[in-house]
N, C-alpha and C positions, 0 to 999 in steps of 0.2 A: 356676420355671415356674408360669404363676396353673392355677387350674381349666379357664380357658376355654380356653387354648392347648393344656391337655393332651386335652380334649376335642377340640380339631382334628383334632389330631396322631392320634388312635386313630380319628377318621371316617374320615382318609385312609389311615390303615392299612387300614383295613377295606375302605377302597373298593380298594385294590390286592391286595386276598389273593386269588389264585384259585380260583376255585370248582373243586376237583374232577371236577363232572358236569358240567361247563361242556364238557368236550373229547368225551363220549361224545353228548350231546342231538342233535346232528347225526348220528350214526352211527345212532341210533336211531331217527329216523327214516327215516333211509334203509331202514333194516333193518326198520320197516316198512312203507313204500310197496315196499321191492322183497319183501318177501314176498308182499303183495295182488297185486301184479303177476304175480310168478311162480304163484301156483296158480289165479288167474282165466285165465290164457293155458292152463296145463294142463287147467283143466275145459273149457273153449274146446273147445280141442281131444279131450279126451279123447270129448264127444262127435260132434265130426264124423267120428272115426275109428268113431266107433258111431253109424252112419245108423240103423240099425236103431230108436234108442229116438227119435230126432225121426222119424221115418215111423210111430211106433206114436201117438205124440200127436199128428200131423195127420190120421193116418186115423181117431182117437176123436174128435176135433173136426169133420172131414168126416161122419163118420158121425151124429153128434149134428146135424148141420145138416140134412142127409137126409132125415131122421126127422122132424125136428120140424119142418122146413119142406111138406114134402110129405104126408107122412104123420098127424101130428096136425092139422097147421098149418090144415087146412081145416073144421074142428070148433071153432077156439078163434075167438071174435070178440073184435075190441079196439075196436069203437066204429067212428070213424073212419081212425083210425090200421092201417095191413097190417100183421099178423104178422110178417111177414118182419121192418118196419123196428123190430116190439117184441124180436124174437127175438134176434136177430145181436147186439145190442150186449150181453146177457148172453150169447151165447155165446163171444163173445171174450174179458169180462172172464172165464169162465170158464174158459178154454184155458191160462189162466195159473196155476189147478189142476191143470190134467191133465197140463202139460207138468211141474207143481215134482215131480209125482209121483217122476220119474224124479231129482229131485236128493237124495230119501231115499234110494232107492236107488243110486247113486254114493254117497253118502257112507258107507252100510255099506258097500260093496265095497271102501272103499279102509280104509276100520278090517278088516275081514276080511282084506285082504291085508296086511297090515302097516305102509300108506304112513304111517298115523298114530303106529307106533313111529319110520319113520326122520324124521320132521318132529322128533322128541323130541329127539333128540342136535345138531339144531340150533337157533343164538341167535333163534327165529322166534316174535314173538307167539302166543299162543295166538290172539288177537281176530284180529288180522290173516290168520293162517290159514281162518279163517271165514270173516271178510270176504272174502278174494279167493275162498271159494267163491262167497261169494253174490254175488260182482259175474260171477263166471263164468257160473253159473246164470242170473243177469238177462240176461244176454244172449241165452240159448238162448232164455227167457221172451220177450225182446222178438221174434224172429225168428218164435215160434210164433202173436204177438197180431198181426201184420201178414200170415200166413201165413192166419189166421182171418179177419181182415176181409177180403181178398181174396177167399177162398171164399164168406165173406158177399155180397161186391159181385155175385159170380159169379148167386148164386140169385136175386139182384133185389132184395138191400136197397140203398136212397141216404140220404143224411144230409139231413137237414131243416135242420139249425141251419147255423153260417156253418163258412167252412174252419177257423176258429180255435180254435171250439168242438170241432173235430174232434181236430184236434191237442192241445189237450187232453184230450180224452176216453182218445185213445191214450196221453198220458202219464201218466193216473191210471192207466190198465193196467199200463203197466211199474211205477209206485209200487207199486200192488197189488204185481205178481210179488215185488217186493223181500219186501214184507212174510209173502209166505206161500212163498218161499224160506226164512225165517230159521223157517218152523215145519216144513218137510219135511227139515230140518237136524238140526234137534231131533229130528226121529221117526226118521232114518236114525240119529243116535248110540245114540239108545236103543234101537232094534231090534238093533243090532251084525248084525244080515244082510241080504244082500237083499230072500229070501224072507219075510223077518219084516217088513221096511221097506216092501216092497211092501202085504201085507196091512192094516197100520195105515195107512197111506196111504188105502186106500182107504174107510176111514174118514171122507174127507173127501166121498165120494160125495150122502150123505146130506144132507148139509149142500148140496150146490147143489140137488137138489132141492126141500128146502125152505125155499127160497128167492124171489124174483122173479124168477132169472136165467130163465127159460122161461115162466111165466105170474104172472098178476095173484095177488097173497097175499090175496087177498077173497075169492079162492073155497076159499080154504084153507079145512077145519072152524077152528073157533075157537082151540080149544090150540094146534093147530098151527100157525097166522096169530101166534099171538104171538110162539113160538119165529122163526118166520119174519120176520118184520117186523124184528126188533131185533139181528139176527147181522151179523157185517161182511160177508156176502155180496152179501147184501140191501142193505146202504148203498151199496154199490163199483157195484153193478147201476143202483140208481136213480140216480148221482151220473151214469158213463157214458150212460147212457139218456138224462137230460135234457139231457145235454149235445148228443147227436149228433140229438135229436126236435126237440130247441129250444123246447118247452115242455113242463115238467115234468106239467099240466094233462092231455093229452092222454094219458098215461099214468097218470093216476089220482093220481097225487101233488099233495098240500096247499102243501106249501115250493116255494121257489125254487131253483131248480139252483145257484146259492153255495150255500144250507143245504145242499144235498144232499151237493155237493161238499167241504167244510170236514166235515161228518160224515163223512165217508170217509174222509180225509184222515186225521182222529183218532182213526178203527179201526186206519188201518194203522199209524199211528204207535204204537199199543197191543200191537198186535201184534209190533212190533220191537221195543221196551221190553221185552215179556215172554217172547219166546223168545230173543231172542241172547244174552241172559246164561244161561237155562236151555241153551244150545245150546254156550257156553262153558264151562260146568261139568260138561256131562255130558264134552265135551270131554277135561277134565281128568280123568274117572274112569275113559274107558276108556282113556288113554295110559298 
């Protein structure tokens, strides 16, 4: 037998040896799309059976509307531009804050009670498990940002731009929610309580304030305009904003609603990058 016949002969071995993990690749995926499946349906539900925590994050976003519409809203000038229509679109993109608040806390409640030991004993990604929270949570998120702009519509905001820009605008919200879903995830495993998870949460308070999502960051003092200006709040705010004004100009912004929007885009992307793996490790140290 020359060299080359023998080299045949071992290719086509080789091509007929079965791979091993050849027969499991399929199960494993199944095993994790039907994990994300199953605990995004469970957090679904877990909270429409708890009206309670969607009624407290529409009555904090109604309330926030209230307030700043009526009550500040007559004091603050935006040029040509109403209040109302500078308002509303940070306060939706913000609702999508108020509402992850409550997915820190569901995810300690379910480490506190134990749901995170009996996920242990089964064959269930860890990622996966997350993941179907956070497509869970996205959900509730999107329900809250559509629940928002409706109350927005209520008080006399209308969109300036076209309907497309619209629908996008609401879509960068839900991107948003994803991405700051995967950080009240992170703050519910590391709290391990409610009471803990809620507290740290509210932490993120601060941070819409200062921000653009309610007024112009020029009238920020100066330190504080710089913190302000460069946080993904503030990017997600102005991205929304020019999209639903239709001219970024009219709100004081230099860029173009693409820059605006593509910067937002690669906050939240940064923000997914860096807590879902911190959200999967801590994961792994309290099971």
């Amino acid at each position: 037998m020359t060299r080359l016949e023998a080299h045949h002969m071992n290719t086509y071995a080789a091509s007929q040896r079965v791979d091993p993990l050849a027969a499991l690749r399929p199960l494993r995926s199944a095993t994790w799309a039907a994990t994300v499946s199953v605990i995004a349906q469970r957090t679904v539900l877990k909270s429409i059976r708890s009206p309670q925590l969607l009624l407290t994050s529409a009555v904090t976003s109604a309330t926030f509307i209230v307030l700043f519409r009526y009550i500040f809203g007559g004091s603050i000038q935006m040029g040509t531009l109403a209040y109302v229509d500078f308002l509303i679109p940070g306060m939706v993109m913000t609702s999508v804050i108020f509402t992850g608040i409550s997915s820190s806390i569901g995810v300690a409640e379910d480490l506190a009670g134990g749901f995170n030991d009996r996920l242990r004993s089964l064959p269930a990604p860890r990622l996966a498990i997350l993941a179907g929270r956070a497509i869970g949570d996205t959900a509730i998120v999107t329900w809250s940002v559509a629940v928002t702009a409706a109350m927005g519509y209520a008080v006399g905001f209308r969109v300036h731009g076209s309907f497309g820009e619209a629908m996008l605008a609401f879509a960068l919200c839900v991107v948003f929610g994803v991405a700051f879903v995967w950080v009240f995830i992170t703050v519910g495993l590391v709290a391990g309580t409610a009471q803990a998870a809620q507290g740290m949460s509210m932490l993120a308070y601060p941070l819409v304030f200062i921000s653009s999502a309610y007024i112009r960051i020029d009238t920020l003092p100066d330190w504080m305009e710089v913190i302000a200006r460069y946080q993904p709040i503030t990017l997600m705010c102005n991205a929304v904003r020019s999209l639903v004004v239709g001219d970024p100009q009219r709100i004081g912004l230099s860029h173009t609603t693409t820059y605006w929007t593509l910067l937002a885009l690669g906050a939240a992307a940064a923000l997914i990058l860096v807590f879902a793996p911190l959200a999967v490790r801590a994961f792994d140290r309290t099971s």
